[in-house]
C-alpha angles and dihedrals in degrees: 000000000000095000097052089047088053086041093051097042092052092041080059091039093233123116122239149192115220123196114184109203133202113233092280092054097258108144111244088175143025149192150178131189118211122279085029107145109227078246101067084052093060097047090058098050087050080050103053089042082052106050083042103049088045095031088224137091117279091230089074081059089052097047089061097041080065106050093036122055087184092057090047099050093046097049090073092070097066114077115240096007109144110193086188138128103245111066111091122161137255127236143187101194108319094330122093109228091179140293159274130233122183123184130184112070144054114315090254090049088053096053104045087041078060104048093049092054096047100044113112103182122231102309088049 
């Protein structure tokens, strides 16, 4: 999954941070590509805690955020919460089985980023 996430971000010419998470959202690996600020790290790993706690993408929790300022002012109560495009889960068949954050470029960058590295094709 890392790889495919490095191999999708320079394909896109953007650097990324990629955070792949267990089923409760704990990372269990890491990476950086070089020129990503600490903070992008940070944002994936929040990404990755997030699809996984909510087993959907964050950019559904974006999305809202958007359309509902209520949403979006109360999300910054909960700690870790990342209401941002770029975590998508993991699957092997129907089951999730974690997910994959990826932090660095445009919100759209970061999510397909996401769903390239985490997808793990038919047989899972």
């Amino acid at each position: 999954m890392l790889a495919r996430a490095v191999a999708a971000a320079t394909e896109r010419a953007v650097s990324v941070a990629v955070v792949v998470a267990d089923p409760w959202g704990e990372p269990v690996l890491t990476a950086r590509m070089d020129g990503v600020p600490a903070l992008a790290a940070a944002a994936a790993r929040g990404k990755a805690a997030t699809a996984a706690a909510f087993g959907v993408p964050t950019t559904t929790w974006e999305e809202r955020s958007a359309a509902d300022p209520v949403f979006r002012a109360a999300v910054g109560t909960v700690p870790a919460f990342t209401p941002l495009a770029g975590g998508d889960l993991v699957r092997v068949g129907r089951q999730v089985v974690g997910a994959v954050a990826v932090s660095g470029g445009t919100s759209a960058q970061d999510a397909a980023i996401a769903r390239v590295a985490g997808d793990l094709g038919p047989a899972g």
